[in-house]
Short mmCIF file of the C-alpha atoms (twelve columns), coordinates in Angstrom:
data_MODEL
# 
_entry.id   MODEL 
# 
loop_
_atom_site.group_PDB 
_atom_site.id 
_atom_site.type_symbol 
_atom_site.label_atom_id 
_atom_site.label_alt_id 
_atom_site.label_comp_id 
_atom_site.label_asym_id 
_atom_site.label_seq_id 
_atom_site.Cartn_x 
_atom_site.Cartn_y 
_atom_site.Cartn_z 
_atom_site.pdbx_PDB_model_num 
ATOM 1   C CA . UNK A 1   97.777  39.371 75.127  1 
ATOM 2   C CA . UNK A 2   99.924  39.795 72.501  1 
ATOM 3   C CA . UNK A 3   100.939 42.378 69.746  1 
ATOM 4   C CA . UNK A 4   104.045 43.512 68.136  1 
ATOM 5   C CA . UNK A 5   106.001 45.659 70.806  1 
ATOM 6   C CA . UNK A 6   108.976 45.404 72.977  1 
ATOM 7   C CA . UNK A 7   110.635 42.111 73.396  1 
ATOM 8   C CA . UNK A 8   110.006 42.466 77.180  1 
ATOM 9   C CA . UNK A 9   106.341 42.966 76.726  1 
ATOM 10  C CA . UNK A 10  106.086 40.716 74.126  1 
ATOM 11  C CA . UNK A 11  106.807 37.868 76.428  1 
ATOM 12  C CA . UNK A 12  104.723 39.110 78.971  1 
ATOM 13  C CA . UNK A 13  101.659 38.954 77.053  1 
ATOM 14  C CA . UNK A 14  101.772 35.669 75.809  1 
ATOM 15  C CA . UNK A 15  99.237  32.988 75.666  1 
ATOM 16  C CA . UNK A 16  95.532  33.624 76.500  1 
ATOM 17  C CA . UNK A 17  92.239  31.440 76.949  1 
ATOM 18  C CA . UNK A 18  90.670  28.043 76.600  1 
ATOM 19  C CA . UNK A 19  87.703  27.613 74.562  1 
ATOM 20  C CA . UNK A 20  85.656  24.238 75.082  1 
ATOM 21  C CA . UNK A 21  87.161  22.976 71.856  1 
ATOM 22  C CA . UNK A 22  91.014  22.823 74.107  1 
ATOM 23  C CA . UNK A 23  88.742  21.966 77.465  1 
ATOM 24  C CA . UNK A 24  90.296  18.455 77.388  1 
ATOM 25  C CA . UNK A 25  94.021  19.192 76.057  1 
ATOM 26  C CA . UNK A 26  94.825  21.687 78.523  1 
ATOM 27  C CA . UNK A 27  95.905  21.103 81.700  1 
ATOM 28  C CA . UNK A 28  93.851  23.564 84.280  1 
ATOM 29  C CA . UNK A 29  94.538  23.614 87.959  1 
ATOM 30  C CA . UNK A 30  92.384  23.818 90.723  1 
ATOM 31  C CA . UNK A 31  92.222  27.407 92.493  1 
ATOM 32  C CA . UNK A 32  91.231  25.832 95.626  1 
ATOM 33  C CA . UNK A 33  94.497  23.574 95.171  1 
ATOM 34  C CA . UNK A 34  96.662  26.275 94.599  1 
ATOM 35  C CA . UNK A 35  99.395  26.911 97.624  1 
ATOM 36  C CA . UNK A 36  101.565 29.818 95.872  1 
ATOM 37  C CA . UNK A 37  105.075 30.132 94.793  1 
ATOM 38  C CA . UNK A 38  106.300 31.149 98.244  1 
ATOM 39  C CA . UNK A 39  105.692 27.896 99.369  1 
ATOM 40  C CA . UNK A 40  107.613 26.665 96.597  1 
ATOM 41  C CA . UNK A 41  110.797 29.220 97.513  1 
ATOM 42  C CA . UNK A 42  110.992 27.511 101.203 1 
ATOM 43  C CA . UNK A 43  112.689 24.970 99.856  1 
ATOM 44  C CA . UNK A 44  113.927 26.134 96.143  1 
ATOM 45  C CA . UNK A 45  115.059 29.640 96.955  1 
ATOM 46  C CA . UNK A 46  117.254 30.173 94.070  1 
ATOM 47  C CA . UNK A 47  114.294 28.970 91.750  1 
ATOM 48  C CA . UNK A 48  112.250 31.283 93.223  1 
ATOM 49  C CA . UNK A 49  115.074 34.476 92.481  1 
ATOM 50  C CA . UNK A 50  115.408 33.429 89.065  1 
ATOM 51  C CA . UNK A 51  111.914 33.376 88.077  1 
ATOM 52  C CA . UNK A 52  111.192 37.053 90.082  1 
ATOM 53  C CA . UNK A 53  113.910 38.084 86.546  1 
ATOM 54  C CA . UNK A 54  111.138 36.764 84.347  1 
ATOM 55  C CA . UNK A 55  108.704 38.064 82.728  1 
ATOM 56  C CA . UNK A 56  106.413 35.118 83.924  1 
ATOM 57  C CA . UNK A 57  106.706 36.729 87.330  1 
ATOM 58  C CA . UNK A 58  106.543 40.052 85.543  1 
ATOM 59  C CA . UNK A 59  103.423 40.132 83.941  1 
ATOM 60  C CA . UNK A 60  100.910 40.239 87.231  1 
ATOM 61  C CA . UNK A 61  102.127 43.693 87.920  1 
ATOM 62  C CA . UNK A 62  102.025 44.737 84.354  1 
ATOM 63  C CA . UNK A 63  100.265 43.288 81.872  1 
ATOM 64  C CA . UNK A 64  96.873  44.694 82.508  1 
ATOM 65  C CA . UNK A 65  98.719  47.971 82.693  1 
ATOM 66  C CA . UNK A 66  100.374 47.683 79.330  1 
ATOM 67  C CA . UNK A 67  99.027  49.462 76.033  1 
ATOM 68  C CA . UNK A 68  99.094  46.656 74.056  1 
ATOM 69  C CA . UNK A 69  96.674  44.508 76.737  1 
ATOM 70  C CA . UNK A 70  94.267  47.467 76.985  1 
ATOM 71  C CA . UNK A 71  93.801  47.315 73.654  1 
ATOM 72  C CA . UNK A 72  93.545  43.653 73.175  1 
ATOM 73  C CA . UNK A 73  91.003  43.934 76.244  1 
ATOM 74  C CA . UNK A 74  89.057  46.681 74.699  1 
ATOM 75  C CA . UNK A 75  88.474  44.976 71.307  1 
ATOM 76  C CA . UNK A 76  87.442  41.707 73.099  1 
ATOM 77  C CA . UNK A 77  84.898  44.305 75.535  1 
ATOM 78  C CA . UNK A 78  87.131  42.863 78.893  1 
ATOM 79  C CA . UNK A 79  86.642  45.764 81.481  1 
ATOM 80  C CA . UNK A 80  88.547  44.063 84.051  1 
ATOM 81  C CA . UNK A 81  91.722  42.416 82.707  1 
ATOM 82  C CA . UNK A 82  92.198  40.725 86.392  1 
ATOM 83  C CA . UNK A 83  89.040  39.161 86.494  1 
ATOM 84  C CA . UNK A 84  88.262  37.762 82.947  1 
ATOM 85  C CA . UNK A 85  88.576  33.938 82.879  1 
ATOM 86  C CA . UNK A 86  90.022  34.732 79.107  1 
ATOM 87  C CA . UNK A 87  93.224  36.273 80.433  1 
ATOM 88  C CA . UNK A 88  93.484  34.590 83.883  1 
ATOM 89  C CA . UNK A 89  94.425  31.272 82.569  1 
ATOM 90  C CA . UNK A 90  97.497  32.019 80.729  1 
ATOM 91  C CA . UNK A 91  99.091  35.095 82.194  1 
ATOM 92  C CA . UNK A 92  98.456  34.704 86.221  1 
ATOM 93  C CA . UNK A 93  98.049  32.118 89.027  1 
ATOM 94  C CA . UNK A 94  94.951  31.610 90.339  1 
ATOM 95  C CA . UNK A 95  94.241  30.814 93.813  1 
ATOM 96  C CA . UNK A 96  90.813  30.283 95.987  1 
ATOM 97  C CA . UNK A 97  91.865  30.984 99.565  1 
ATOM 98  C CA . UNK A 98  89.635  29.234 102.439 1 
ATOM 99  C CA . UNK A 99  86.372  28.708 100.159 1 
ATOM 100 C CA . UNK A 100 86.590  32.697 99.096  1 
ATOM 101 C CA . UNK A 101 86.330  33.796 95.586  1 
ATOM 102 C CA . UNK A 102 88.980  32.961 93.178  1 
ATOM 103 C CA . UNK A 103 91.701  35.815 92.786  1 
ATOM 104 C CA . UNK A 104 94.978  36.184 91.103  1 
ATOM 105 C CA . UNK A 105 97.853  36.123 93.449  1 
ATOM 106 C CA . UNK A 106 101.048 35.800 90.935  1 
ATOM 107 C CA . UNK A 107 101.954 35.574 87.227  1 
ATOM 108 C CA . UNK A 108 102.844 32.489 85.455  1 
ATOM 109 C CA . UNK A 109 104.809 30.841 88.684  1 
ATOM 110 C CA . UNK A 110 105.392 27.265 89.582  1 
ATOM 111 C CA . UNK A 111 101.815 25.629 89.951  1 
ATOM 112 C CA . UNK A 112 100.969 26.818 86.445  1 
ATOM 113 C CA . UNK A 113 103.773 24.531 85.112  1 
ATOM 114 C CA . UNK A 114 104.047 21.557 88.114  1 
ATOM 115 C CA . UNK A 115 100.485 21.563 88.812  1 
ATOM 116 C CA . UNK A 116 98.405  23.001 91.933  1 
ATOM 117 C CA . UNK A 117 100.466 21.499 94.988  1 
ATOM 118 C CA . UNK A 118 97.794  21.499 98.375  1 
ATOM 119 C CA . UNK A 119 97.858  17.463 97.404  1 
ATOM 120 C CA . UNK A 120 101.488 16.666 96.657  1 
ATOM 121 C CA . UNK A 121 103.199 19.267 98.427  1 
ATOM 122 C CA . UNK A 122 103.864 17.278 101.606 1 
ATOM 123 C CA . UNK A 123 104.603 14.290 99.815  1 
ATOM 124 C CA . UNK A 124 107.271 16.045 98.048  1 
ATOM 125 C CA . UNK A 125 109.014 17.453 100.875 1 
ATOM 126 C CA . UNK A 126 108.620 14.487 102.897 1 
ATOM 127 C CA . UNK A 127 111.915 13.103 103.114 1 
ATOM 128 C CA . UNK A 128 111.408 9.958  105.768 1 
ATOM 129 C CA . UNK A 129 110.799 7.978  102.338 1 
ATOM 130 C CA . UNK A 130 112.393 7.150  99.411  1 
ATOM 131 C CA . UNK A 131 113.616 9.423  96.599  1 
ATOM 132 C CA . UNK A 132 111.506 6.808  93.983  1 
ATOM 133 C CA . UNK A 133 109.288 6.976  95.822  1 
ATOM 134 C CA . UNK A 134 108.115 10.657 96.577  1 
ATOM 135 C CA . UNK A 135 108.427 10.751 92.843  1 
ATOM 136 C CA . UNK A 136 105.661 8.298  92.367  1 
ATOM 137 C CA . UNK A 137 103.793 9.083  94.752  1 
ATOM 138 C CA . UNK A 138 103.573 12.716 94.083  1 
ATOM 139 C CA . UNK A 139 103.133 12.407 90.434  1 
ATOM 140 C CA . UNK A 140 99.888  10.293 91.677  1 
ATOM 141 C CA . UNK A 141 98.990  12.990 93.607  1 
ATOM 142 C CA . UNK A 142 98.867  15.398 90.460  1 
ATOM 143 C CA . UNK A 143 102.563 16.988 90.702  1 
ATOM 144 C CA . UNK A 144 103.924 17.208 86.765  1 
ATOM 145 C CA . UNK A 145 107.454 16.107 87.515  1 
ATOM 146 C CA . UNK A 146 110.113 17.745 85.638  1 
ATOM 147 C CA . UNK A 147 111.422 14.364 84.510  1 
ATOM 148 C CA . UNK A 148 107.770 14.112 82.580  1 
ATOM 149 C CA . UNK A 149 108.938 16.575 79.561  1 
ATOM 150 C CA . UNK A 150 105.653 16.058 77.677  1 
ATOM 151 C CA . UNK A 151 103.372 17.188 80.070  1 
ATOM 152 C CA . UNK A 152 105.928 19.879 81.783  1 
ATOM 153 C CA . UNK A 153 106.549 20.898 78.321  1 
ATOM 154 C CA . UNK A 154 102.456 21.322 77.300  1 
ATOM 155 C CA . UNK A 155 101.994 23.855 79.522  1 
ATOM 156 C CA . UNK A 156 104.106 25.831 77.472  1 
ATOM 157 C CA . UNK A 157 103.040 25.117 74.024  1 
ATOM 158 C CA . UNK A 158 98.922  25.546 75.635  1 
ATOM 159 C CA . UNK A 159 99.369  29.261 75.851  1 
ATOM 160 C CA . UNK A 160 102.539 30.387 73.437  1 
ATOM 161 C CA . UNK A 161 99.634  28.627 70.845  1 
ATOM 162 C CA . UNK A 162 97.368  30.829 71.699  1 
ATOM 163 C CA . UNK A 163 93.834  28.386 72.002  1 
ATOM 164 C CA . UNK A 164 91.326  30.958 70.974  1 
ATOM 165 C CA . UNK A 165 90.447  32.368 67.296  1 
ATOM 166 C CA . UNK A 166 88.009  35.259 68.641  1 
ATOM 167 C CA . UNK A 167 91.405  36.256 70.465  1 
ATOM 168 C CA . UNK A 168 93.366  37.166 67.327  1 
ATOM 169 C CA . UNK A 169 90.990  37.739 65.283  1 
ATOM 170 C CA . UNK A 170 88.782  39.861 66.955  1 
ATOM 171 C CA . UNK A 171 91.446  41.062 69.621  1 
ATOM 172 C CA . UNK A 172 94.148  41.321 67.622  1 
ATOM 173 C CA . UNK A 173 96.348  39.136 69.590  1 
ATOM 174 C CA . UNK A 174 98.782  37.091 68.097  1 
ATOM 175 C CA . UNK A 175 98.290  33.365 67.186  1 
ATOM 176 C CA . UNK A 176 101.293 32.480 68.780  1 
ATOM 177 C CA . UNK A 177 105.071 33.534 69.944  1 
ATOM 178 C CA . UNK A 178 107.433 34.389 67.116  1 
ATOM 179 C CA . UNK A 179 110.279 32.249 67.672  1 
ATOM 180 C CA . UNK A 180 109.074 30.042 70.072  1 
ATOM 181 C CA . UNK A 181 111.456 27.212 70.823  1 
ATOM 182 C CA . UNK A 182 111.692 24.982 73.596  1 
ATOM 183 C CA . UNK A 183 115.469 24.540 74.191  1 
ATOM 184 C CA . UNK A 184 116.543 28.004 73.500  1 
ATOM 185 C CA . UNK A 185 113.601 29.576 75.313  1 
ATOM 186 C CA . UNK A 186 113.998 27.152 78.930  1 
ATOM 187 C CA . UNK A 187 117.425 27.527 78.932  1 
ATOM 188 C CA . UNK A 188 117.586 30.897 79.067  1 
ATOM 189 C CA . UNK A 189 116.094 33.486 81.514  1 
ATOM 190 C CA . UNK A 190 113.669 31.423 82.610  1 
ATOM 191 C CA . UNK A 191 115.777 28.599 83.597  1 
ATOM 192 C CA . UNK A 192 116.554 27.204 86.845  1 
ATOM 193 C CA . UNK A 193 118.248 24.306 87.292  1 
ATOM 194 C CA . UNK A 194 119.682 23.823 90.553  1 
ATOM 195 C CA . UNK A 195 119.484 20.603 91.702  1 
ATOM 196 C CA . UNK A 196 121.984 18.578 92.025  1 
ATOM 197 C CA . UNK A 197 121.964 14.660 91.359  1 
ATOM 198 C CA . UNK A 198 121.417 13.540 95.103  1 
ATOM 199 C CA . UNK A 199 118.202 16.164 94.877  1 
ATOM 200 C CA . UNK A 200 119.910 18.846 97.213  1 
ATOM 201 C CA . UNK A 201 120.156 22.275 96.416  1 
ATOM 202 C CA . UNK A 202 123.057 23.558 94.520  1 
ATOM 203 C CA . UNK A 203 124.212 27.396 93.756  1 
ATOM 204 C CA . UNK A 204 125.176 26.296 90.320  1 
ATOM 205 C CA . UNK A 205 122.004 26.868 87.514  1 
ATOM 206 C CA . UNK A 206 122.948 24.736 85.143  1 
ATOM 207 C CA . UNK A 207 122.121 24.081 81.499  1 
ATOM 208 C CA . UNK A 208 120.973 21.005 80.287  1 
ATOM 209 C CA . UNK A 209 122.729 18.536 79.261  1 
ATOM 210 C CA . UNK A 210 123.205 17.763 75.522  1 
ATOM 211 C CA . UNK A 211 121.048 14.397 75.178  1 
ATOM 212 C CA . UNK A 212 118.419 16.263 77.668  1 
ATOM 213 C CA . UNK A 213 118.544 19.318 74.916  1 
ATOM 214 C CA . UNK A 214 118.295 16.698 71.735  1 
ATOM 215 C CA . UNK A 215 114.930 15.507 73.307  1 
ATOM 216 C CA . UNK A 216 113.083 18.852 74.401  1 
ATOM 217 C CA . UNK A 217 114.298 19.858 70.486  1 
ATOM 218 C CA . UNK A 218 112.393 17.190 69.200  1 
ATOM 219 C CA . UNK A 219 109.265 16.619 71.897  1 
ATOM 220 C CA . UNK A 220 108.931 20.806 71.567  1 
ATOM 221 C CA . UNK A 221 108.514 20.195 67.721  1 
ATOM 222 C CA . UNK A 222 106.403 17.583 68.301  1 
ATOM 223 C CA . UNK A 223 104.292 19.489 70.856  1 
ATOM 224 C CA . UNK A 224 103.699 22.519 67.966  1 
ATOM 225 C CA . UNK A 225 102.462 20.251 65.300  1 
ATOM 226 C CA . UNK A 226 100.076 18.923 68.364  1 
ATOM 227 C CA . UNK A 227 98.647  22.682 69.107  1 
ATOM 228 C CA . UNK A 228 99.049  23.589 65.764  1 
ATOM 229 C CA . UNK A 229 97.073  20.842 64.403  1 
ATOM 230 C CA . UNK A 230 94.392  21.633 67.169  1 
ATOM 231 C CA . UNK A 231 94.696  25.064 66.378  1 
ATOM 232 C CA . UNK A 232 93.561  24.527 62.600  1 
ATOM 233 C CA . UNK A 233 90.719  22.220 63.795  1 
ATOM 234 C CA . UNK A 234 88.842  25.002 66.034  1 
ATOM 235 C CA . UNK A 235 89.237  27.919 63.876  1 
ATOM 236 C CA . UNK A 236 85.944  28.767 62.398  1 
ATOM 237 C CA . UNK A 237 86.866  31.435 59.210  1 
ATOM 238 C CA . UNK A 238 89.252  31.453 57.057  1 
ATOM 239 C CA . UNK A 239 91.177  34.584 58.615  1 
ATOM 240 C CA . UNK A 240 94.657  35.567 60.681  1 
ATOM 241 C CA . UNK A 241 94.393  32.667 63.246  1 
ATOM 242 C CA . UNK A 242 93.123  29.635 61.076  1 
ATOM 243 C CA . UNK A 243 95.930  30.771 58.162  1 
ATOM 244 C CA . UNK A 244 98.527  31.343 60.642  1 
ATOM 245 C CA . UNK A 245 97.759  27.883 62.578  1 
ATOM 246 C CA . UNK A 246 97.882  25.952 58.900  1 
ATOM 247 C CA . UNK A 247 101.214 27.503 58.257  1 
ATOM 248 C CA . UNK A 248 102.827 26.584 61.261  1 
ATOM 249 C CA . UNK A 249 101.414 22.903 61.128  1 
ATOM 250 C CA . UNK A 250 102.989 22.975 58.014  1 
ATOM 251 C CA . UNK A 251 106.235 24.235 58.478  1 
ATOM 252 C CA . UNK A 252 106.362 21.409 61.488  1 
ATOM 253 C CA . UNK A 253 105.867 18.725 59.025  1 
ATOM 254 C CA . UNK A 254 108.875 19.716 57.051  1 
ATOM 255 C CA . UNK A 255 110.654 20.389 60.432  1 
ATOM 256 C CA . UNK A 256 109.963 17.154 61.646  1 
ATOM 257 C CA . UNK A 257 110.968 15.624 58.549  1 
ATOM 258 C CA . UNK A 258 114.560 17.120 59.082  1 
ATOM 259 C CA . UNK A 259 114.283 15.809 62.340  1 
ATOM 260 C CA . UNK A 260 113.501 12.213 60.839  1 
ATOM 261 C CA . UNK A 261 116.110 12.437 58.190  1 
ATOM 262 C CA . UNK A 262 118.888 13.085 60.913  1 
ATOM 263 C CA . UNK A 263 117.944 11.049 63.594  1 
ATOM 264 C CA . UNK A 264 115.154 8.529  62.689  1 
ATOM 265 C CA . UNK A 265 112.601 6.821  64.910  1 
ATOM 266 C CA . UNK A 266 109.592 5.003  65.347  1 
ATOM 267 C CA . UNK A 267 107.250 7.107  66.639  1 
ATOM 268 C CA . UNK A 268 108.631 10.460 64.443  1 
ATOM 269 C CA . UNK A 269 107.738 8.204  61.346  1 
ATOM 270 C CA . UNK A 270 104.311 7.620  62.549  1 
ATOM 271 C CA . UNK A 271 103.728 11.387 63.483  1 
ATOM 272 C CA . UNK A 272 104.827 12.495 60.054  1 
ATOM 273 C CA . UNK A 273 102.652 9.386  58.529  1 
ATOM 274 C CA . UNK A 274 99.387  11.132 60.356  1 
ATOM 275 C CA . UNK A 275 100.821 14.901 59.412  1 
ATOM 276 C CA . UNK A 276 101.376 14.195 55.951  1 
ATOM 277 C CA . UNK A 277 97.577  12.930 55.798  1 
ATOM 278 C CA . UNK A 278 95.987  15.714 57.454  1 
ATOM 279 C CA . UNK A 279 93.594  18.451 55.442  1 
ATOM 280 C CA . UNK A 280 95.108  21.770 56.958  1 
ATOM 281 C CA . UNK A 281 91.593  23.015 56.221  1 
ATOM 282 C CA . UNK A 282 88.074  24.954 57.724  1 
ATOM 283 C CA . UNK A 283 85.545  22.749 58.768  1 
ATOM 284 C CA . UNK A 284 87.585  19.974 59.632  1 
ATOM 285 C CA . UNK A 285 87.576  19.670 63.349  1 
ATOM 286 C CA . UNK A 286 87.244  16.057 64.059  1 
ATOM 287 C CA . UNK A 287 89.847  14.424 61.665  1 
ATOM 288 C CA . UNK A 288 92.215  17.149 62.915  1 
ATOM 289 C CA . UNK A 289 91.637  16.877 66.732  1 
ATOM 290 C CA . UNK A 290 92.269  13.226 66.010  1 
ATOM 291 C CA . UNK A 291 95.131  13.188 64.398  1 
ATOM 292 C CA . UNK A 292 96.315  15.597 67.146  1 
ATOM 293 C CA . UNK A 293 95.343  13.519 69.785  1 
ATOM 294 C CA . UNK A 294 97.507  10.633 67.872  1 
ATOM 295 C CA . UNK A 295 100.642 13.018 67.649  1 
ATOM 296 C CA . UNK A 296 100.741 13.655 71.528  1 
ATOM 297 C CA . UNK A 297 100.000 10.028 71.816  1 
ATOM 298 C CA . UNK A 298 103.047 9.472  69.714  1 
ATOM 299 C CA . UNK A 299 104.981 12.485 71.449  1 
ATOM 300 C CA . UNK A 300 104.394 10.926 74.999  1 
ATOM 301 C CA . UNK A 301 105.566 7.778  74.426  1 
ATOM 302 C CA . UNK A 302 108.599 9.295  72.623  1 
ATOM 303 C CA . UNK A 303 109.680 11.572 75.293  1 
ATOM 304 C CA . UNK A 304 109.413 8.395  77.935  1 
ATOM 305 C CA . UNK A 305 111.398 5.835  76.006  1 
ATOM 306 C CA . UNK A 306 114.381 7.833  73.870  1 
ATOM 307 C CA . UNK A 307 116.957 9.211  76.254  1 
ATOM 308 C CA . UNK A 308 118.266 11.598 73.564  1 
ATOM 309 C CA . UNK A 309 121.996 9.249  73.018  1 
ATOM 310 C CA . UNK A 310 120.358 7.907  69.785  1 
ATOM 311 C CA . UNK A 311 119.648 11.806 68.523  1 
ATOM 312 C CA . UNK A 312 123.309 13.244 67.850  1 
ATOM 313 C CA . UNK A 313 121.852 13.915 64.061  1 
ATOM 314 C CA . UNK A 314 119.708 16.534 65.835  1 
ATOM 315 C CA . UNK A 315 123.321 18.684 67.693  1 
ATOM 316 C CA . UNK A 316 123.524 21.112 64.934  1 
ATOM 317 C CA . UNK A 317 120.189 21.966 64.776  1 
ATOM 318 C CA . UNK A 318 119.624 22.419 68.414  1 
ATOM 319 C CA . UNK A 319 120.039 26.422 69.217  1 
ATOM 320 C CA . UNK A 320 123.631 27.321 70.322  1 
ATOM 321 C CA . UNK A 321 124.175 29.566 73.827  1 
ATOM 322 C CA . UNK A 322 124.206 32.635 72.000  1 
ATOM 323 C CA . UNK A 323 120.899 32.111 71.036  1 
ATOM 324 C CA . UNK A 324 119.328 31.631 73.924  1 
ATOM 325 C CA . UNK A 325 115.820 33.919 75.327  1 
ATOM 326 C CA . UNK A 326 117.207 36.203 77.999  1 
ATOM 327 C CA . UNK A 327 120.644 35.756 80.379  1 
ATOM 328 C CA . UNK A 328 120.291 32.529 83.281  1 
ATOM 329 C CA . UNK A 329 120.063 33.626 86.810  1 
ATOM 330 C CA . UNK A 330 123.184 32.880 88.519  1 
ATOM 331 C CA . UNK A 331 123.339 33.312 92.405  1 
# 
């Protein structure tokens, strides 16, 4: 939930819902699949330290505590931040232990960007086969690899887009994170990067490198238009979220045109091609949701073939250190 306060809040209460008209763009995970982020820490231990700085990790202990989500939750008539559906799916980690009723056991922690792990888990730990292939055979079992920016990525955009009109609207939430960015939001606090190129575990959390930075620039402004555009096509009145989502679709058109300009490619020309021809308008929904479902179309198969060495045009646009969200976790 989300409303003009502290920067530290702020972040915590980001993202919230998933109306039917998002049902099939967002990616939900199974409670009964979820393992929890200890799990996770057995292995990644320094992953798991820097995300405890986060407010991702933050928000389970406060969120439904804060001001701001009281009043978001009393507008909305949510007596039980915890156990609404509408709040659950953005801001905690949802897990349905030995066939008992789901429950919230973490904030925003690994499963909610990787996927739930019960099937791949084993798979990706198992290290009597082949670096390939664990990869493939994990990602078949419903792990979102890192290497898979678009769909890593999504998870992100999903809730800092918030996916629900009656949310800001009636709730007062905001439509969406001011200054949300991709590059200078992951490689800040909420980075963790240890790995290191044989796959063990370094000490080191390191930022990406530049060509890896030139692509989550341009998939993460790719990704916007996509919510935006999706955004536009649910809203229902002409009011805060529908005007907000039109603006932002249409300050990604002329951001993606920059983009273009400096470091052309195919599938950028055909996104702004379908942009350019959408009505940013009520009562639109299918022409929109289709040309969204084009642009991640586009956006997938952009972030799989370009390897960011064709993008230099894009380095001074791409946010600089100092700019940043929040300080890296260092060991």
């Amino acid at each position: 939930m989300k409303i003009s306060i502290q920067p530290i809040i702020f972040s915590i209460l980001l993202g919230l819902g998933m109306p039917l008209a998002f049902s099939a763009q967002v990616h939900e995970i199974d409670p009964a699949k979820v393992v929890g982020s200890q799990k996770c820490g057995e292995c990644h231990k320094y992953e798991l330290e820097a995300w405890k700085l986060t407010p991702h990790f933050a928000t389970f202990d406060t969120m439904h505590r804060s001001p701001a989500g009281q009043k978001i939750a009393a507008a909305l008539g949510i007596k039980r931040i915890k156990g609404e559906s509408l709040c659950l799916t953005c801001h905690y980690t949802v897990q349905a232990k030995g066939g008992a009723a789901p429950e919230p056991i973490s904030g925003v922690s690994c499963e909610s960007c990787h996927g739930a792990a019960a099937d791949w888990l084993n798979i990706h730990n198992d290290k009597k086969i082949s670096k390939e292939e664990r990869r493939t055979k994990s990602a078949a079992a419903g792990m979102i690899r890192p290497e898979d920016m678009y769909a890593v990525a999504a998870n992100c955009y999903q809730c800092h887009l918030v996916p629900n009109e009656k949310l800001v609207n009636t709730g007062g939430h905001l439509a969406g994170s001011a200054g949300f960015e991709l590059v200078s939001w992951s490689q800040g606090m909420v980075r963790h990067n240890f790995l290191t190129p044989d796959g063990a575990e370094g000490k080191v959390n390191k930022t990406d490198d530049q060509n890896k930075q030139r692509m989550m620039f341009a998939t993460g402004a790719i990704l916007d238009l996509e919510y935006s555009l999706r955004g536009v096509a649910s809203a229902t009145e002409k009011a805060t979220y529908g005007i907000t989502m039109a603006q932002r679709a249409n300050a990604l058109r002329k951001k993606l045109a920059d983009i273009q300009k400096a470091a052309p490619t195919d599938e950028i020309a055909q996104i702004l091609t379908i942009a350019d021809a959408a009505a940013l308008k009520l009562n639109n929904k299918a022409p929109l949701d289709e040309a969204a479902d084009k642009v991640a179309e586009l956006g997938k198969k952009f972030s799989s073939t370009e390897t960011g060495d064709k993008l230099a045009g894009l380095d001074p646009m791409i946010p600089k250190p100092e700019q940043y969200r929040g300080k890296p976790y260092q060991p």
